[in-house]
C-alpha positions, 0 to 999 in steps of 0.5 A, spaced: 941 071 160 942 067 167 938 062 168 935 058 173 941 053 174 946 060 176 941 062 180 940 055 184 947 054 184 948 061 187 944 060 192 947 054 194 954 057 194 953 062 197 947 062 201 948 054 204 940 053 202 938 049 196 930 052 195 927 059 195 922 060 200 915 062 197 916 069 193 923 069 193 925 066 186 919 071 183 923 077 185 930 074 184 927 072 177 924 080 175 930 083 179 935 080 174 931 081 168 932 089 170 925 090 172 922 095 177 919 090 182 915 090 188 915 085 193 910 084 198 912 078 201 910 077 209 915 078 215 920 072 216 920 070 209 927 072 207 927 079 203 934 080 204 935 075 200 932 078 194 937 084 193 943 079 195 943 074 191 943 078 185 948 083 188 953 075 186 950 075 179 950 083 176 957 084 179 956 092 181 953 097 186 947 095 189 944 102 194 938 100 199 935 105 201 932 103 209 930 107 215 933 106 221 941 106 223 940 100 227 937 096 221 943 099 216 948 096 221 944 090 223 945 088 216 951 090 214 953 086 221 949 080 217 953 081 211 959 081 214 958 075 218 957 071 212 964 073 208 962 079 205 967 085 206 964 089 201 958 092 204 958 099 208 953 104 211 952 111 211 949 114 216 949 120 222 953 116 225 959 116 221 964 123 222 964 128 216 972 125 215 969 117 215 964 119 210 968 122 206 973 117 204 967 112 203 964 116 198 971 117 194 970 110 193 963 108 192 964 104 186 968 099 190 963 096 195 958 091 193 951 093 198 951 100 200 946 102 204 943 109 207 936 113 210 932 117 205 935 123 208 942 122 206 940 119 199 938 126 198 943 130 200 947 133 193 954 129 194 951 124 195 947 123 188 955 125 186 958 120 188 953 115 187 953 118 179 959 115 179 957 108 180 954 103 175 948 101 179 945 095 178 939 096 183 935 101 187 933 097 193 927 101 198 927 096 203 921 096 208 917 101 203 911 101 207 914 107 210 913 111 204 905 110 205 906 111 213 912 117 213 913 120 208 907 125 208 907 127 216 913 124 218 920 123 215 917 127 208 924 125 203 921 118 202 917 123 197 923 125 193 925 118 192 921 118 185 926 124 182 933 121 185 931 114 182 932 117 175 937 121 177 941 115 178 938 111 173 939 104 177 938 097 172 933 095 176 928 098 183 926 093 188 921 096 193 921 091 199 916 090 205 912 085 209 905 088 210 902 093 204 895 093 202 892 095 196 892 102 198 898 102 201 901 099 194 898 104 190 901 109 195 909 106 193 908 105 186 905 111 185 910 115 189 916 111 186 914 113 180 913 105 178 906 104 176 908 099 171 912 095 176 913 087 176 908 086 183 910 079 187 904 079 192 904 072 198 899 071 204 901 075 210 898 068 215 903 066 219 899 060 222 904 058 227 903 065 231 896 065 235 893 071 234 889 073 241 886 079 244 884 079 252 881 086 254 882 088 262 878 092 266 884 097 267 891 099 267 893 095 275 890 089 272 893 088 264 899 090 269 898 083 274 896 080 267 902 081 264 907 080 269 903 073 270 904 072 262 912 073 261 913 069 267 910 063 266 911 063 258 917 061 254 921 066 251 925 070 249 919 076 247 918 083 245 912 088 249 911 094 244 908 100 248 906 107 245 909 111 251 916 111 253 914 113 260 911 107 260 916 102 257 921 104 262 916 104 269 913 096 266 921 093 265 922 096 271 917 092 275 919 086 271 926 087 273 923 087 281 919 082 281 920 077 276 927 074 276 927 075 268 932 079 265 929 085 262 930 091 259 928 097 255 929 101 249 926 107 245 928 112 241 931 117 247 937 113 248 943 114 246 946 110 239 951 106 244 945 104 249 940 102 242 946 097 241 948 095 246 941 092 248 940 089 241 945 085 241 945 082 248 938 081 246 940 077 239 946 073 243 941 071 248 942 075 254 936 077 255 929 074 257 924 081 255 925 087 251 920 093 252 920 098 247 917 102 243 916 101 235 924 104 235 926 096 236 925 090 231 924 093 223 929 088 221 931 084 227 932 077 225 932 073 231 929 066 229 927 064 237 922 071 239 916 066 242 912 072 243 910 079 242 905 083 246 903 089 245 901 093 252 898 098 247 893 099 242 898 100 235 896 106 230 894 101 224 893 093 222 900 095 218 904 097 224 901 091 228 903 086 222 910 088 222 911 087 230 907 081 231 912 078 225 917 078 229 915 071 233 916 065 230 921 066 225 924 059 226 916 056 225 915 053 231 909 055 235 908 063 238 903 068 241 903 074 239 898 078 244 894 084 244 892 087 251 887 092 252 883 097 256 877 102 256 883 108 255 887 105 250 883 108 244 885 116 247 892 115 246 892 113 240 887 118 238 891 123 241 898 120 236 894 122 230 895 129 230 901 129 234 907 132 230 901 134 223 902 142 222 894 145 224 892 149 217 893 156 221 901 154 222 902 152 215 898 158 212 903 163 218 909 159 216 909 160 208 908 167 209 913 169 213 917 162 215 923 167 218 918 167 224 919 160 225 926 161 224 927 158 231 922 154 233 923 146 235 919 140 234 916 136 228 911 141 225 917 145 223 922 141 222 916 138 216 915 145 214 922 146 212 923 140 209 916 140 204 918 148 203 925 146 201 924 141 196 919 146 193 911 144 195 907 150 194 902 151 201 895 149 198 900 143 197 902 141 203 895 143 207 892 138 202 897 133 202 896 133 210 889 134 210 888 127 207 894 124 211 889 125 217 883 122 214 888 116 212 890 115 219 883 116 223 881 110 218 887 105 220 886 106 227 878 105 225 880 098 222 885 096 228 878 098 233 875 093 228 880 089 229 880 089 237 873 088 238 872 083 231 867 077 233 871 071 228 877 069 226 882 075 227 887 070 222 881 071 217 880 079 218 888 079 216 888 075 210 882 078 207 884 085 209 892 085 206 891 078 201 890 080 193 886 072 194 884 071 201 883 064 202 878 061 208 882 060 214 881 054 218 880 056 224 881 053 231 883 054 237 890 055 236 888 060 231 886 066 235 882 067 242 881 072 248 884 069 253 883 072 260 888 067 263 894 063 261 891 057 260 892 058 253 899 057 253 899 050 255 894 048 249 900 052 244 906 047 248 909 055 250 908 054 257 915 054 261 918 048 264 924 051 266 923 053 274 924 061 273 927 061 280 933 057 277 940 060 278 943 064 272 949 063 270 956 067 271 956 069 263 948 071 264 950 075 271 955 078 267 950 082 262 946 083 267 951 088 271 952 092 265 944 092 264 945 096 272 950 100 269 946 102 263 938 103 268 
């Protein structure tokens, strides 16, 4: 049996801190003792740790299971920082040759990580067949609930690869998962009597605030008055990429602040490129869309903004986590006009299959042979991992109803008269508690004034001069826009 005293002594050795944050001893504990776990612990809290630690301790393969190429190699970045070698990604990336090789020697890695896709794929279950592996990780399992049904539908055979690989334990991992979206993991993971590890989502050191503007010219003016005046580094979310690019474009003519922009149509080079000059600190400002910041462990992000309405309370709690990791004083801001709902409106049916195509599809699917997009390519997908049509109409059919009731609560939540902090507490907290509400909590502020109440206005001159190692960056940013 391992015992506490090994698991300290571990984490002291090989990890440099001597306490658990809240959750993770819990986790650790349940993992070890080769139990199916869900951990719900909030964004920042360190869940990585959770399958890291036990890697030292079981002395096998560990398989996470994560969603973006740029987090895969984001922690295996991480993992090697820290002295470990023994950690690879396999993704899209990779030449077919590379993969290869990988695979004829899977037993020898300690941490292998790799997107549902590749999970799935027939060599890969072979050659991981061969491993003896200790865990099963699904990290930032939320997506199961979100994707796997409109969107990325391999999430949904996650359930049969686990029992083929018959892992010693299964850790599903996320920052933000309600009871519903709990229900959805456990049950689509097939661990309904899983080991639940749930703590608070309030990250009271985050100043949740709501300014609605009249329209688009003056959130512009707002938000161009609110980078400059306020201490950084920071995020602004978009749902548009158009938009991402025509808003860092302006701060990069009007403002003296280094800005970039990033989305999924870049190039996997461009993507890590502006990652890491935004980690090193080369950066004042990202606007992105959601394609930046799952798994982004920058300590010293002072604010999030989002320029746009996000789909879901989900979606938004994950962003907004991303400030404040070093427990100092944050902001995240949400600015919104009259026209925001339309677009997101709009989002809900986009790439979703209508009744008429599913029921056209599955009786000649060689019609569609050639056609592009994401409702064909979900069709195929479903189609081969064996879904009957009533199947699919049904599954999709409640997948829009689920979705029109998010973006319902992020209204809600737009146009709530309270405490938003309480309205996020009792929406994900098994125990809500009542929040002490003041006016650091939360607000709607239609200036900046309230940034010298949280200690977030800047002090430094914004037109102070930029150093030689910060002009460096900011000719490769030309070179890249």
């Amino acid at each position: 049996m391992i015992t506490d005293e090994l698991i300290y002594k571990t984490l002291k050795d090989r990890f440099g801190y001597d306490t658990f944050k809240p959750g993770q001893l819990a986790v650790i504990r349940s993992v070890l003792a080769g139990q199916a776990t869900l951990a719900v612990l909030p964004t920042g809290t360190g869940k990585s740790l959770c399958y890291q630690l036990p890697v030292y301790l079981l002395g096998h393969t560990t398989v996470i299971v994560s969603p973006l190429i740029a987090l895969m190699q984001d922690q295996v970045a991480q993992l090697n920082y820290q002295g470990e070698k023994r950690a690879v990604a396999i993704n899209s990336s990779l030449e077919p040759r590379q993969k290869q090789l990988i695979l004829g020697q899977l037993s020898q890695y300690r941490f292998v990580f790799m997107a549902p896709e590749t999970i799935s794929q027939p060599t890969v279950i072979q050659a991981l067949q061969q491993c003896q592996i200790d865990l099963l990780v699904i990290d930032e399992a939320h997506c199961i609930s979100q994707w796997g049904i409109d969107f990325r539908p391999d999430y949904l055979v996650l359930a049969t690869i686990k029992r083929q690989l018959k892992p010693r334990a299964t850790l599903a991992l996320t920052a933000t998962a309600n009871a519903q979206v709990r229900h959805d993991i456990l049950t689509k993971l097939d661990m309904q009597s899983a080991n639940s590890v749930i703590t608070s989502v309030d990250r009271p050191n985050i100043y949740l605030g709501v300014s609605q503007q009249v329209d688009e010219a003056s959130k512009n003016r707002f938000l161009k008055q609110l980078v400059m005046e306020s201490q950084g580094p920071g995020i602004i979310y978009f749902s548009s990429r158009q938009k991402t690019v025509e808003i860092a474009t302006l701060l990069q003519e009007t403002t003296t602040l280094k800005v970039a922009y990033y989305h999924a149509a870049l190039s996997t080079k461009e993507r890590f490129t502006i990652q890491q000059q935004f980690m090193q600190g080369h950066l004042d400002v990202i606007c992105a869309t959601n394609a930046f910041g799952m798994g982004i462990n920058k300590a010293d992000i002072r604010y999030v903004i989002h320029y746009h309405l996000p789909q879901n309370i989900e979606s938004y709690l994950q962003e907004v986590g991303r400030a404040g990791r070093d427990g100092k004083p944050a902001y995240a801001l949400l600015l919104a006009t009259a026209q925001d709902m339309y677009l997101q409106q709009a989002l809900i049916s986009f790439g979703i299959p209508e009744v008429g195509l599913i029921q056209r599809f599955y009786q000649d699917p060689n019609l569609f042979k050639g056609s592009q997009g994401n409702e064909f390519e979900l069709l195929r997908r479903y189609q081969q991992i064996g879904m009957e049509e009533q199947a699919v109409s049904e599954l999709l059919k409640n997948r829009q109803k689920e979705k029109q009731f998010a973006l319902q609560t992020m209204l809600d939540f737009l146009n709530l008269h309270g405490c938003r902090r309480q309205f996020i507490v009792n929406y994900f907290d098994e125990d809500p508690r009542q929040i002490e509400h003041d006016d650091q909590c939360c607000g709607e502020p239609n200036s900046t004034a309230f940034l010298e109440k949280l200690n977030l206005k800047k002090i430094t001159n914004d037109k102070a001069p930029k150093t030689a190692g910060l002009d460096h960056w900011n000719g490769i940013l030309k070179q890249l826009f």
